[in-house]
CHARMM-style PDB file with segment names, atoms N, HN, CA, C and O in Angstrom:
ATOM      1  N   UNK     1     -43.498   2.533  22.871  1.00  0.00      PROA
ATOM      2  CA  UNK     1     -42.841   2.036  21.670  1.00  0.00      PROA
ATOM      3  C   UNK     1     -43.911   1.557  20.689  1.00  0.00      PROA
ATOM      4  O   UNK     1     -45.020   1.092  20.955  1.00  0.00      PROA
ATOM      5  N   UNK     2     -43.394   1.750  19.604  1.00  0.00      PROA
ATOM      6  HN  UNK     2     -42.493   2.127  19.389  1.00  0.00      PROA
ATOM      7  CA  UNK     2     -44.687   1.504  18.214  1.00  0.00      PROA
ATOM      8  C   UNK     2     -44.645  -0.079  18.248  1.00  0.00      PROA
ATOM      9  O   UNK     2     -43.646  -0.643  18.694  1.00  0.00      PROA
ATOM     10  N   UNK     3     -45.397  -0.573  17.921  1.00  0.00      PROA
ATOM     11  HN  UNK     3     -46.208  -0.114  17.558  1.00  0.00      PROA
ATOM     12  CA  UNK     3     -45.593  -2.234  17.533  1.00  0.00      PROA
ATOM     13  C   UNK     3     -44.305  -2.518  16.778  1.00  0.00      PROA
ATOM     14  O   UNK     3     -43.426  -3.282  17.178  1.00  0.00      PROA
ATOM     15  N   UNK     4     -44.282  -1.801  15.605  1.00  0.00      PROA
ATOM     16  HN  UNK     4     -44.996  -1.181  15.280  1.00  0.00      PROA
ATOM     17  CA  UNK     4     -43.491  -2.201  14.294  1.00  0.00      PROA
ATOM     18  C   UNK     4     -41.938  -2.230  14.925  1.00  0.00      PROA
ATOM     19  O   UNK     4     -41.163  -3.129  14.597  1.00  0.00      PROA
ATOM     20  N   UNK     5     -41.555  -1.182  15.848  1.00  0.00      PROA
ATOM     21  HN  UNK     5     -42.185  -0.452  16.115  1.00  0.00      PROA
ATOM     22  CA  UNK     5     -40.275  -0.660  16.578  1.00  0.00      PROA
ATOM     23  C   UNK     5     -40.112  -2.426  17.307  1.00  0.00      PROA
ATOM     24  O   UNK     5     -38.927  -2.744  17.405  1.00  0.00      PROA
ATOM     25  N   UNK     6     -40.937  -3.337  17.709  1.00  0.00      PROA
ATOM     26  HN  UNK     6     -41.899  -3.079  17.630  1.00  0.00      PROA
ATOM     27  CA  UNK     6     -40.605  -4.479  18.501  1.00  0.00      PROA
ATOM     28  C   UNK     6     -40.123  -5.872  18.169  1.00  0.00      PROA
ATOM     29  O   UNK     6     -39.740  -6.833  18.838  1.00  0.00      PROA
ATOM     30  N   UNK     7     -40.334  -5.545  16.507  1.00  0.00      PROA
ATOM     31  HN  UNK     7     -40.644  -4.765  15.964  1.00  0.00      PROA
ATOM     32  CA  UNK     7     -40.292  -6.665  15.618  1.00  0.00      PROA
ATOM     33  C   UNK     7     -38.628  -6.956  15.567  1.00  0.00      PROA
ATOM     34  O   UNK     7     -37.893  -6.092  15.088  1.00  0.00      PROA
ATOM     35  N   UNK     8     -38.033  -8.320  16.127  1.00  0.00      PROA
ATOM     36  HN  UNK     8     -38.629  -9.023  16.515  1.00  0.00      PROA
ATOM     37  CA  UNK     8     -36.910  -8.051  15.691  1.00  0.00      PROA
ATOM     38  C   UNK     8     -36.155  -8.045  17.132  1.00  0.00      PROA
ATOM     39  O   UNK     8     -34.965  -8.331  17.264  1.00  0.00      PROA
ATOM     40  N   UNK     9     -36.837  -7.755  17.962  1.00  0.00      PROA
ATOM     41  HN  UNK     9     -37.804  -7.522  17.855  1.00  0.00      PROA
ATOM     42  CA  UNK     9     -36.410  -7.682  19.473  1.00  0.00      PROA
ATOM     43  C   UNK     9     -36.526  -9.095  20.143  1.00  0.00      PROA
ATOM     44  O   UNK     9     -37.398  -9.918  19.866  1.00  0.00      PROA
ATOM     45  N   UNK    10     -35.424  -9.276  21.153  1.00  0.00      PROA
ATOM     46  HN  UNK    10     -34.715  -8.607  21.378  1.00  0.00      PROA
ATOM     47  CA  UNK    10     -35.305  -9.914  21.939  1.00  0.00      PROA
ATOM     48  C   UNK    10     -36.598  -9.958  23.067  1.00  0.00      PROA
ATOM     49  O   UNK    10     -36.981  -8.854  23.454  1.00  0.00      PROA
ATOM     50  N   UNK    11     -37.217 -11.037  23.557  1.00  0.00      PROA
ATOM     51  HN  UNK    11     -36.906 -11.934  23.243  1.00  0.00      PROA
ATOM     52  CA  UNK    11     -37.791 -11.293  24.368  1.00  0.00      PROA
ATOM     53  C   UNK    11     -37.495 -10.736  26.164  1.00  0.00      PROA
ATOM     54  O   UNK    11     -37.933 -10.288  27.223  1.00  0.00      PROA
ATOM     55  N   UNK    12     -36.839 -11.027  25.688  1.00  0.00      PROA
ATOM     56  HN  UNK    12     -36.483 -11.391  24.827  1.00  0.00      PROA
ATOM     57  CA  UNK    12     -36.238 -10.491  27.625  1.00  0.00      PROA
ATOM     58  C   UNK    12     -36.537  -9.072  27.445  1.00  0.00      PROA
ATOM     59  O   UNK    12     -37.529  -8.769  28.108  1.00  0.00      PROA
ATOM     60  N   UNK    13     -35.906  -7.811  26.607  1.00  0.00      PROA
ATOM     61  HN  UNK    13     -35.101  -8.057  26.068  1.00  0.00      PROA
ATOM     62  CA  UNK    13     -35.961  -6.700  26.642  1.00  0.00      PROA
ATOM     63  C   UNK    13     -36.870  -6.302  26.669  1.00  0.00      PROA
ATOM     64  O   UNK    13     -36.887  -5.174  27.163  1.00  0.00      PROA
ATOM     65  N   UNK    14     -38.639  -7.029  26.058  1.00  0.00      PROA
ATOM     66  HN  UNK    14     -38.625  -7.945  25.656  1.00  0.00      PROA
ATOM     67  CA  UNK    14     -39.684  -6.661  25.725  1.00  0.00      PROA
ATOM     68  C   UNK    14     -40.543  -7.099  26.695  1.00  0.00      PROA
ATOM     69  O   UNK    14     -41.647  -6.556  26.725  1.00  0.00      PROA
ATOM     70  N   UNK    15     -40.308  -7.921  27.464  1.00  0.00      PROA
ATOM     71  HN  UNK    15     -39.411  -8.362  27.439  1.00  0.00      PROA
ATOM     72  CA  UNK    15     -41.070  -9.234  28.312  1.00  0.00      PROA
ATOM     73  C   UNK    15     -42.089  -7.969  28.968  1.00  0.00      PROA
ATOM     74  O   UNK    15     -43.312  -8.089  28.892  1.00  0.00      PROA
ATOM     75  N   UNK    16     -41.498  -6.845  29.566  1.00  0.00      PROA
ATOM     76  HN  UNK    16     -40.505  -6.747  29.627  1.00  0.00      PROA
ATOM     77  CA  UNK    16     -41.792  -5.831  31.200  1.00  0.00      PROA
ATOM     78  C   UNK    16     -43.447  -5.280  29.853  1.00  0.00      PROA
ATOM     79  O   UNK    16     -44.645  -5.451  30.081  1.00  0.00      PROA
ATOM     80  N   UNK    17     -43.029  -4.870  29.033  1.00  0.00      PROA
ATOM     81  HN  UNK    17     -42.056  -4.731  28.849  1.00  0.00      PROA
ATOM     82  CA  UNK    17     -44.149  -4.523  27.853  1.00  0.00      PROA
ATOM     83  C   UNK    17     -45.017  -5.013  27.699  1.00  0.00      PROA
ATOM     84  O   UNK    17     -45.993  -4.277  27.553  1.00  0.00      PROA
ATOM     85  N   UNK    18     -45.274  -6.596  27.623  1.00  0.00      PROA
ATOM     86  HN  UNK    18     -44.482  -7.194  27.742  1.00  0.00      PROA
ATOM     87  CA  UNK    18     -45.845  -7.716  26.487  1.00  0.00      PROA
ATOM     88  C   UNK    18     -46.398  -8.611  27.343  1.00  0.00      PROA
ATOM     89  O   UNK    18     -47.435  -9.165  26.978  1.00  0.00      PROA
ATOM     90  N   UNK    19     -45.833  -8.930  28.631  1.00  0.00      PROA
ATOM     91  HN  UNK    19     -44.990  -8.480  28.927  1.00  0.00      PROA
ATOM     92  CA  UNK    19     -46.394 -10.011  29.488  1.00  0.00      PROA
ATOM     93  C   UNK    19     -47.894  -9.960  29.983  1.00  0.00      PROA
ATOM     94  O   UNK    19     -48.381 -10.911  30.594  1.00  0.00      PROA
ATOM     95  N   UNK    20     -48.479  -9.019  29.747  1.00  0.00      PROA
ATOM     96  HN  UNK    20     -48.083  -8.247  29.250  1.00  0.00      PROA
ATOM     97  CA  UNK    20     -49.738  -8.730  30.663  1.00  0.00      PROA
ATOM     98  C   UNK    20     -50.721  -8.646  29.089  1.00  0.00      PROA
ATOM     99  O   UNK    20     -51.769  -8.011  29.207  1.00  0.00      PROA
ATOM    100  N   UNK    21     -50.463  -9.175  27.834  1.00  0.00      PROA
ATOM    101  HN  UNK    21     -49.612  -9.691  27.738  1.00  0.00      PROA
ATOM    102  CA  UNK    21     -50.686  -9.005  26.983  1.00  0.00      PROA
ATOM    103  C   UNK    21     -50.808 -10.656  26.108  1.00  0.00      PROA
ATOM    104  O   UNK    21     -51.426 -10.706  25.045  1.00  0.00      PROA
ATOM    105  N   UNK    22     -50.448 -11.349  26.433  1.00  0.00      PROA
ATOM    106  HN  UNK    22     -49.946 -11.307  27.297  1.00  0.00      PROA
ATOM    107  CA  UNK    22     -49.978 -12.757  26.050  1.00  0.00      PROA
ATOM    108  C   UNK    22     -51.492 -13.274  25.981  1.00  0.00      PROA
ATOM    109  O   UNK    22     -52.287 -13.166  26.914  1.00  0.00      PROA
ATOM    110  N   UNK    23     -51.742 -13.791  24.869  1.00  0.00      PROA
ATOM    111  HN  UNK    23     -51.095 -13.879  24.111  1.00  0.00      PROA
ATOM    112  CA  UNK    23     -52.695 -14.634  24.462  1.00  0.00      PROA
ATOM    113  C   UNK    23     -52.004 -15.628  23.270  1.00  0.00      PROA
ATOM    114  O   UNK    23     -51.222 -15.242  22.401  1.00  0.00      PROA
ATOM    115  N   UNK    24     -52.632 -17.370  23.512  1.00  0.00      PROA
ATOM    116  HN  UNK    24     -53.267 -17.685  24.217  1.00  0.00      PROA
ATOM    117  CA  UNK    24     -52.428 -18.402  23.045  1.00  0.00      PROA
ATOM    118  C   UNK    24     -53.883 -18.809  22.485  1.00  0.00      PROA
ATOM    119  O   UNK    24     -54.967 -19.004  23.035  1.00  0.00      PROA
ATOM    120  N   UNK    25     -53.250 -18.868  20.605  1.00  0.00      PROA
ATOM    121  HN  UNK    25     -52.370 -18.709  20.158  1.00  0.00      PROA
ATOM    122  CA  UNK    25     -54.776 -19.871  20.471  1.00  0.00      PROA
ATOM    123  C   UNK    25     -54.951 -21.439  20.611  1.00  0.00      PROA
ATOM    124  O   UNK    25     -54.309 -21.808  19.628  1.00  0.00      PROA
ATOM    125  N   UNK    26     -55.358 -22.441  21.138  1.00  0.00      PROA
ATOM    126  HN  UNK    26     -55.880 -22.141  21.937  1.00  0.00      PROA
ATOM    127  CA  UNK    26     -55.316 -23.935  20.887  1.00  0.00      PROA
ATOM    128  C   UNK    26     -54.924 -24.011  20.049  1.00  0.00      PROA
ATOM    129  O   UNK    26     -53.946 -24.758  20.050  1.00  0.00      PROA
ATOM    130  N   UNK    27     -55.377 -23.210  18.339  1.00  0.00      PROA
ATOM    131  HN  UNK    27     -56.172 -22.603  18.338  1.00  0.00      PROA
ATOM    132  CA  UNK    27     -54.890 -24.177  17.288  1.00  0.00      PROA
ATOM    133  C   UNK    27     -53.669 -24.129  16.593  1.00  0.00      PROA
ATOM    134  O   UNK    27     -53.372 -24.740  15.566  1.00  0.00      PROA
ATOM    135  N   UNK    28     -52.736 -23.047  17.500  1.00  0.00      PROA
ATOM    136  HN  UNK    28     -52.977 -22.551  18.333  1.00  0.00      PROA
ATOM    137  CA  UNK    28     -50.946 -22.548  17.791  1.00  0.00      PROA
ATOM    138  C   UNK    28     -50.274 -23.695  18.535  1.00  0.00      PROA
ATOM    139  O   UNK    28     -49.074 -23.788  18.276  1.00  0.00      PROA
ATOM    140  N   UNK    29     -50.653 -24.406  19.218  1.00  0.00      PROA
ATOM    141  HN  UNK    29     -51.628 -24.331  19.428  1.00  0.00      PROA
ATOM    142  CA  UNK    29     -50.064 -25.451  20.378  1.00  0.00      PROA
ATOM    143  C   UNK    29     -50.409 -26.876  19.678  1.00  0.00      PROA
ATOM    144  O   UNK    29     -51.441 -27.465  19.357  1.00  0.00      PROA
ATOM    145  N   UNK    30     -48.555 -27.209  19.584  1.00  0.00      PROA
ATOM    146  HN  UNK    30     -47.716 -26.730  19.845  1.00  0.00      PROA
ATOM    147  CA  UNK    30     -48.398 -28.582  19.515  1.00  0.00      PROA
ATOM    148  C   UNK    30     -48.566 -29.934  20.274  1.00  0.00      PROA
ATOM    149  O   UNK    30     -49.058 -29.750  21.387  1.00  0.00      PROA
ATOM    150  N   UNK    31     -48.399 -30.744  20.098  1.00  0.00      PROA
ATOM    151  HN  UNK    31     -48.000 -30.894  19.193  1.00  0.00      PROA
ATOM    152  CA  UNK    31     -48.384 -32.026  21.009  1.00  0.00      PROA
ATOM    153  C   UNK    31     -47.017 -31.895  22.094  1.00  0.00      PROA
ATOM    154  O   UNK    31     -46.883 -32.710  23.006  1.00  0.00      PROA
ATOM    155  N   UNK    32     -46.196 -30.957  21.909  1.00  0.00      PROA
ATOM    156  HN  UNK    32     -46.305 -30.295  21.168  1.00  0.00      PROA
ATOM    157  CA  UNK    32     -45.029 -30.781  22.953  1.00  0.00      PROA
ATOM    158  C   UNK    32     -45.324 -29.737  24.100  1.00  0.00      PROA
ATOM    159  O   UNK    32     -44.734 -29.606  25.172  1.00  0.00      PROA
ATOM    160  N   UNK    33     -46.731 -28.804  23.432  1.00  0.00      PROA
ATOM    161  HN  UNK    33     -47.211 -28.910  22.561  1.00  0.00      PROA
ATOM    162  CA  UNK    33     -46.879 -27.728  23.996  1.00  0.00      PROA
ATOM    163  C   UNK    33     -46.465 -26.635  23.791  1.00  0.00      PROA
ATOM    164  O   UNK    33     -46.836 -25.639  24.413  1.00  0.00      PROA
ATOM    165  N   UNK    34     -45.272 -26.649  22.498  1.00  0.00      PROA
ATOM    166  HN  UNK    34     -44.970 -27.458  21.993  1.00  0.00      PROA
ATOM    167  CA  UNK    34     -44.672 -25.399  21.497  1.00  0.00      PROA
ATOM    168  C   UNK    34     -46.274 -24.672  21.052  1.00  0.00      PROA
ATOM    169  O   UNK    34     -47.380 -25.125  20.757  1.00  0.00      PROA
ATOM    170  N   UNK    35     -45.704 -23.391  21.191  1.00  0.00      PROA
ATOM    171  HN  UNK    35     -44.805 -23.023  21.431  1.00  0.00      PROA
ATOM    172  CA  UNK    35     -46.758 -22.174  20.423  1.00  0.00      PROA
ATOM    173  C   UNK    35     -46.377 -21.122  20.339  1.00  0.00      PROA
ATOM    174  O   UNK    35     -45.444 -20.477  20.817  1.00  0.00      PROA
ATOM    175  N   UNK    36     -47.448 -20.895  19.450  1.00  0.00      PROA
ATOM    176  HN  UNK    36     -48.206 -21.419  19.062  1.00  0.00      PROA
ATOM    177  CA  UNK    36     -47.230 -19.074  18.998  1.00  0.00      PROA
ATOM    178  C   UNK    36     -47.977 -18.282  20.096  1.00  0.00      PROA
ATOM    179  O   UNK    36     -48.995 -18.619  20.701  1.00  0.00      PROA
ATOM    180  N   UNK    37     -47.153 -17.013  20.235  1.00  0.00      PROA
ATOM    181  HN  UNK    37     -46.326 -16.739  19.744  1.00  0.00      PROA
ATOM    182  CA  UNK    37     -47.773 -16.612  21.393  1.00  0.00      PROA
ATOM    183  C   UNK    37     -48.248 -15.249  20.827  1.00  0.00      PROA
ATOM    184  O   UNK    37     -47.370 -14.443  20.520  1.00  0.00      PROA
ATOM    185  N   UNK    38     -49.443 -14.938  20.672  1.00  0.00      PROA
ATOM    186  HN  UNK    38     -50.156 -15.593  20.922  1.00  0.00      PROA
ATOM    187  CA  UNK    38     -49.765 -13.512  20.176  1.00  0.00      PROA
ATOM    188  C   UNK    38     -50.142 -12.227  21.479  1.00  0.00      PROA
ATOM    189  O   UNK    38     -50.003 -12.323  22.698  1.00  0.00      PROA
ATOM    190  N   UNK    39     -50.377 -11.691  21.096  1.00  0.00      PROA
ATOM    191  HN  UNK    39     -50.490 -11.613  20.105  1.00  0.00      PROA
ATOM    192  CA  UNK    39     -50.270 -10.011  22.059  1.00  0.00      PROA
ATOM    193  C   UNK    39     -51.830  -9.863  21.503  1.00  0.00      PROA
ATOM    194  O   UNK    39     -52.184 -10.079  20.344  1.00  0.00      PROA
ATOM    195  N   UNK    40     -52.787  -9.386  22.754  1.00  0.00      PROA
ATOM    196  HN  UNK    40     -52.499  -9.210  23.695  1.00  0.00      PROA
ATOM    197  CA  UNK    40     -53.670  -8.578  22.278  1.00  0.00      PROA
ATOM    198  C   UNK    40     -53.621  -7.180  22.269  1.00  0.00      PROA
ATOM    199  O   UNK    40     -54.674  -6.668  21.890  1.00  0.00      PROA
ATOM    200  N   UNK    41     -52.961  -6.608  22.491  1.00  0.00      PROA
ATOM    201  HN  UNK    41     -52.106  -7.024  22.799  1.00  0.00      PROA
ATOM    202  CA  UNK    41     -52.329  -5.107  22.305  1.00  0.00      PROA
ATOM    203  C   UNK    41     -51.901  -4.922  20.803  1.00  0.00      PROA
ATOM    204  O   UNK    41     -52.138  -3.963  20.068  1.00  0.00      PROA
ATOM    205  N   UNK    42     -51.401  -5.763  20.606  1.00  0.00      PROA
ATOM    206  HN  UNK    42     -51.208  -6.542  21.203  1.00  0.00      PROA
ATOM    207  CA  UNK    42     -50.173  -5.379  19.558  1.00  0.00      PROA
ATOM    208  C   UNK    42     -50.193  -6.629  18.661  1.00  0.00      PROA
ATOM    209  O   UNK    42     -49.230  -7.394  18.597  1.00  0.00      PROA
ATOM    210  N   UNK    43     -51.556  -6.835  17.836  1.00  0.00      PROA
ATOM    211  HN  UNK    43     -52.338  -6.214  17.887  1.00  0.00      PROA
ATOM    212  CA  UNK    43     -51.667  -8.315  17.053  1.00  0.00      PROA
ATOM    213  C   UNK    43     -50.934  -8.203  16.162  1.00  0.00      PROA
ATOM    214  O   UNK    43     -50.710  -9.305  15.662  1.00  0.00      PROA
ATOM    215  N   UNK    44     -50.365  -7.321  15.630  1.00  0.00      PROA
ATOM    216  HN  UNK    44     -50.547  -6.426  16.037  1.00  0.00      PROA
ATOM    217  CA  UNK    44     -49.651  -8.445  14.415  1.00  0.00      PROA
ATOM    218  C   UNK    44     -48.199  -8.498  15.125  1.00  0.00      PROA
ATOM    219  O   UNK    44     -47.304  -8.321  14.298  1.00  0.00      PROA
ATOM    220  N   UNK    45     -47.807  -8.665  16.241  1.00  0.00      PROA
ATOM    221  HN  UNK    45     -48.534  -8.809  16.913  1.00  0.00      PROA
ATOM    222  CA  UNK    45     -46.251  -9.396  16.862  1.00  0.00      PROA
ATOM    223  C   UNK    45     -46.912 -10.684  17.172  1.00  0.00      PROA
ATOM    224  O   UNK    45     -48.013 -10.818  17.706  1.00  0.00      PROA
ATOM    225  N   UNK    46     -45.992 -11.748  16.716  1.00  0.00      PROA
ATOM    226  HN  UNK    46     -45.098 -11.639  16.282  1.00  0.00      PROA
ATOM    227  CA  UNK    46     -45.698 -12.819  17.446  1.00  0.00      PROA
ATOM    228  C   UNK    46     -44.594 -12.974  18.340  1.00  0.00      PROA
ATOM    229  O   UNK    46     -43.718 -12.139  18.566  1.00  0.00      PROA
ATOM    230  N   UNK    47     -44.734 -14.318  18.915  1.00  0.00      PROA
ATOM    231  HN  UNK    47     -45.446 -14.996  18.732  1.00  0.00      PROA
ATOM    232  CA  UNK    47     -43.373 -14.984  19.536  1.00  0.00      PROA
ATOM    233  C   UNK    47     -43.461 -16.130  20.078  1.00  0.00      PROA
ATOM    234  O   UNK    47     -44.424 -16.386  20.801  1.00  0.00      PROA
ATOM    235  N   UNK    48     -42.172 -17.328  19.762  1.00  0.00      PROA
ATOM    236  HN  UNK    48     -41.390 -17.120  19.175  1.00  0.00      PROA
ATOM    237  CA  UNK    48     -42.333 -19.024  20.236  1.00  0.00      PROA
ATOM    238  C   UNK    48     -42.376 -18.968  21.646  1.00  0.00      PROA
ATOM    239  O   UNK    48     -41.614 -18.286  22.331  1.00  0.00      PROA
ATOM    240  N   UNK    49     -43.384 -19.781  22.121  1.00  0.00      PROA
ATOM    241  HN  UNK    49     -44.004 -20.335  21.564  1.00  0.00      PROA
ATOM    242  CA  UNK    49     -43.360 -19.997  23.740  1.00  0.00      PROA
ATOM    243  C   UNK    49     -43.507 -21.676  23.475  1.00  0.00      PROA
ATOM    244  O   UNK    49     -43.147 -22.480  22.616  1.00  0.00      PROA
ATOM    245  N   UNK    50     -44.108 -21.688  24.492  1.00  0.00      PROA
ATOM    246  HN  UNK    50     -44.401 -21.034  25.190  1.00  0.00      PROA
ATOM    247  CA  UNK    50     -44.140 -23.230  25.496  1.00  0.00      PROA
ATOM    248  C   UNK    50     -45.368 -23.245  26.429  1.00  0.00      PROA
ATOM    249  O   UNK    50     -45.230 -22.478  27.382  1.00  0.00      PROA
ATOM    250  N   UNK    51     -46.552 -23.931  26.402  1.00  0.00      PROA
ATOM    251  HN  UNK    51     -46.664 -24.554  25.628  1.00  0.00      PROA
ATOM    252  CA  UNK    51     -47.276 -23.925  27.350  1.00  0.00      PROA
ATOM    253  C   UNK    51     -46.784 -25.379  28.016  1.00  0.00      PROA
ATOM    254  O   UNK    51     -46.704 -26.461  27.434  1.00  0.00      PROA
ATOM    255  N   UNK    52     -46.505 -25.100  29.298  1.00  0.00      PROA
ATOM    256  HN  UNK    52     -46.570 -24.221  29.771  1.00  0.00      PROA
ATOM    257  CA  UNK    52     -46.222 -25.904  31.012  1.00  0.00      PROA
ATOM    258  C   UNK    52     -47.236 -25.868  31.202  1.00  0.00      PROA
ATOM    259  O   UNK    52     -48.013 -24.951  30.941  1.00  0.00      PROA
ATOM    260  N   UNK    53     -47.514 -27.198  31.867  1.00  0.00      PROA
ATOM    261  HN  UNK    53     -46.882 -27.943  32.079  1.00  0.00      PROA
ATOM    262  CA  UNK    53     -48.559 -27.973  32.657  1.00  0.00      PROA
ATOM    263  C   UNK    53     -49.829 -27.077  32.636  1.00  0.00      PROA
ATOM    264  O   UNK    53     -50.502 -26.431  33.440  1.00  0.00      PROA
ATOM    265  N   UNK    54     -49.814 -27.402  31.146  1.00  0.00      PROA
ATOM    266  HN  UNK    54     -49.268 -27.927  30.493  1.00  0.00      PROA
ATOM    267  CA  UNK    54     -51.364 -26.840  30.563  1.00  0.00      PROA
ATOM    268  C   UNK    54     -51.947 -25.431  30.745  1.00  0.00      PROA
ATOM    269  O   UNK    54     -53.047 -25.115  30.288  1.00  0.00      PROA
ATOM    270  N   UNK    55     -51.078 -24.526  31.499  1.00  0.00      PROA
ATOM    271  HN  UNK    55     -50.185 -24.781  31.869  1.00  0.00      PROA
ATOM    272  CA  UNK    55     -52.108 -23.049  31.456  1.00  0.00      PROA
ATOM    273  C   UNK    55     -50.832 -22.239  31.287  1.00  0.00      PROA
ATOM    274  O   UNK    55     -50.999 -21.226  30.609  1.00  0.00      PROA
ATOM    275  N   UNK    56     -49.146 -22.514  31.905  1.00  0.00      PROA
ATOM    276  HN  UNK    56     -49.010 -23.337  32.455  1.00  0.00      PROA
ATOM    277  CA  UNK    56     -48.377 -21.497  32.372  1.00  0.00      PROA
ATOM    278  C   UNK    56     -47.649 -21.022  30.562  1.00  0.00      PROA
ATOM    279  O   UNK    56     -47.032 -22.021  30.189  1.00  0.00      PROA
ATOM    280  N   UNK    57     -47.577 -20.090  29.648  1.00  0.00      PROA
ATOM    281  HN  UNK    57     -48.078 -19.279  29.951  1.00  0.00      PROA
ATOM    282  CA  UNK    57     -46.594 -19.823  28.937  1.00  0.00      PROA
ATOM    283  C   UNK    57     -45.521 -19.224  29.505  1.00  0.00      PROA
ATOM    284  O   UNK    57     -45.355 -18.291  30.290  1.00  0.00      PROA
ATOM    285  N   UNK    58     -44.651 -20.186  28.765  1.00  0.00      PROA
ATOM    286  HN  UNK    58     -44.785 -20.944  28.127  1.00  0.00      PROA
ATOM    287  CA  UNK    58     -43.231 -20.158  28.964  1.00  0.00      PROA
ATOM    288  C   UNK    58     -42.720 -19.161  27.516  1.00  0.00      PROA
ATOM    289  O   UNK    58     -43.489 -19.339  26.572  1.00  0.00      PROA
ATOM    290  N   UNK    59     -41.792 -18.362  27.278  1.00  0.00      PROA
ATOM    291  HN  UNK    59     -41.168 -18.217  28.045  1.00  0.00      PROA
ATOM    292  CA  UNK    59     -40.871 -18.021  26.397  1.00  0.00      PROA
ATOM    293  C   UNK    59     -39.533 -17.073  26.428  1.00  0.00      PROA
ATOM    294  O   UNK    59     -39.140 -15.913  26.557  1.00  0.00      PROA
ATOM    295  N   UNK    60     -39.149 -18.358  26.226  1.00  0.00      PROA
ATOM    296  HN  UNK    60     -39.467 -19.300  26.122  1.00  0.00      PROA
ATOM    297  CA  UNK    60     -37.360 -18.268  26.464  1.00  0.00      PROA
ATOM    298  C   UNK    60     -36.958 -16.733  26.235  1.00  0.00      PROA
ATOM    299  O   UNK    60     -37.424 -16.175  25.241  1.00  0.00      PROA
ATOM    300  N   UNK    61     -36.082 -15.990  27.140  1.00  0.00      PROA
ATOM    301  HN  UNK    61     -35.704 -16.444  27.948  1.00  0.00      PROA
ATOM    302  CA  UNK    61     -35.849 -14.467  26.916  1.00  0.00      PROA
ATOM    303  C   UNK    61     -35.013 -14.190  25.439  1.00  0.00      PROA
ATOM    304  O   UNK    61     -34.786 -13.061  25.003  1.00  0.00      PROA
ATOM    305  N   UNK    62     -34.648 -15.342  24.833  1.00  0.00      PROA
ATOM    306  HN  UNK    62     -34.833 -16.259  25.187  1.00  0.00      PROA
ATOM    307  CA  UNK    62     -33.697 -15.371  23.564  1.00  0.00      PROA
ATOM    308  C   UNK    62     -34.629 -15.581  22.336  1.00  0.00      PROA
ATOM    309  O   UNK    62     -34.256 -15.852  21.195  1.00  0.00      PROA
ATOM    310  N   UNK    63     -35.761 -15.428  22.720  1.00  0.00      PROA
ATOM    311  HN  UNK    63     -36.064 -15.207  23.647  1.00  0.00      PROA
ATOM    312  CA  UNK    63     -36.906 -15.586  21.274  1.00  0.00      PROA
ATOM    313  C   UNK    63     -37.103 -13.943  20.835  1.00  0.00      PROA
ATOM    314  O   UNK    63     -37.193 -12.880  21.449  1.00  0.00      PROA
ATOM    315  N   UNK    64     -37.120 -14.418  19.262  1.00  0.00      PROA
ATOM    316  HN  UNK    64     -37.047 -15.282  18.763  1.00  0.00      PROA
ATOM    317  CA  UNK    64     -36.874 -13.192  18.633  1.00  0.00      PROA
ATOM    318  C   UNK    64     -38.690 -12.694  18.053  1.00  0.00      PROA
ATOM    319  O   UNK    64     -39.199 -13.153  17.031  1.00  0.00      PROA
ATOM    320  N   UNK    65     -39.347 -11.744  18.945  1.00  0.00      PROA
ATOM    321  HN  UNK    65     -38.933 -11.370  19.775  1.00  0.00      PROA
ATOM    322  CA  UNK    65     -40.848 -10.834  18.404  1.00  0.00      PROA
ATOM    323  C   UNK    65     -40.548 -11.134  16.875  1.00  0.00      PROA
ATOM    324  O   UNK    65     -39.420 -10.884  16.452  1.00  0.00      PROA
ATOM    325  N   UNK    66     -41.157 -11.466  16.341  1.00  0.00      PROA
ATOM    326  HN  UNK    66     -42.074 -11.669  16.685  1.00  0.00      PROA
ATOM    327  CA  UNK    66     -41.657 -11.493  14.637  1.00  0.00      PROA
ATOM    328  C   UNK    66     -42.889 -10.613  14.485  1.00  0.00      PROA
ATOM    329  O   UNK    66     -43.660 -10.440  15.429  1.00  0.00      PROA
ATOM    330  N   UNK    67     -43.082 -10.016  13.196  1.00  0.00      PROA
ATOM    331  HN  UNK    67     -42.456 -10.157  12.429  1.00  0.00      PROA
ATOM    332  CA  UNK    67     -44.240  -9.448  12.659  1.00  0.00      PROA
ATOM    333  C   UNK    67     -45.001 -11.027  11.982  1.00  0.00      PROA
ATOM    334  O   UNK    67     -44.425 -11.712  11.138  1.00  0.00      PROA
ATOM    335  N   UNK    68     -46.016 -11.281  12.416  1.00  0.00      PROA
ATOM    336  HN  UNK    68     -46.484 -10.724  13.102  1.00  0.00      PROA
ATOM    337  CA  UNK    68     -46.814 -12.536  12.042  1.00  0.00      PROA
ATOM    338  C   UNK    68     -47.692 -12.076  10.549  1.00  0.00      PROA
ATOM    339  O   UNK    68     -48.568 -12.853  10.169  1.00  0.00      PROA
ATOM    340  N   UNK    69     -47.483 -11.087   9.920  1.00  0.00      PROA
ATOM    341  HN  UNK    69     -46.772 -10.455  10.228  1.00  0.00      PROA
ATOM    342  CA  UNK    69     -48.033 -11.264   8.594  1.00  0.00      PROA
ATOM    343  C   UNK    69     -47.542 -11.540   7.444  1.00  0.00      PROA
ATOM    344  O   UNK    69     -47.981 -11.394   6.303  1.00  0.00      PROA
ATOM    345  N   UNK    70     -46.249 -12.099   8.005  1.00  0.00      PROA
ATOM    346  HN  UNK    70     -45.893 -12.218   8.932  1.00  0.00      PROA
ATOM    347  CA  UNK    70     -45.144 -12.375   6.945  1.00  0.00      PROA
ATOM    348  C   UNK    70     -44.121 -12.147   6.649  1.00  0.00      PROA
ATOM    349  OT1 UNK    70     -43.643 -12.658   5.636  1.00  0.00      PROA
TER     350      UNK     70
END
């Protein structure tokens, strides 16, 4: 599937794709541990996660892939 084809997609449907791909920058992560979760495959998708007890990202299967350039 093309990058652009993912934008717009549900997390769960994409997860089997994207998981082995997940990179977090520090300066994405809040004081709750909310962040943006970028793809090194496929940089311009984002998506909201959660870093758990400091290393694990979390993101809910109901988060919607965004194109992060706007």
């Amino acid at each position: 599937m093309k990058e652009l084809e993912m934008v717009g997609k549900k997390w769960g449907k994409m997860k089997g794709m994207l998981e082995d791909e997940m990179t977090v920058d520090s300066d994405n992560v809040d004081e709750d541990g909310n962040c943006i979760v970028d793809f090194e495959k496929y940089v311009n998708l984002s998506v909201s996660g959660k870093i758990i007890d400091n290393y694990e990202i979390n993101i809910n299967d109901d988060e919607i892939i965004y194109d992060n350039r706007g």
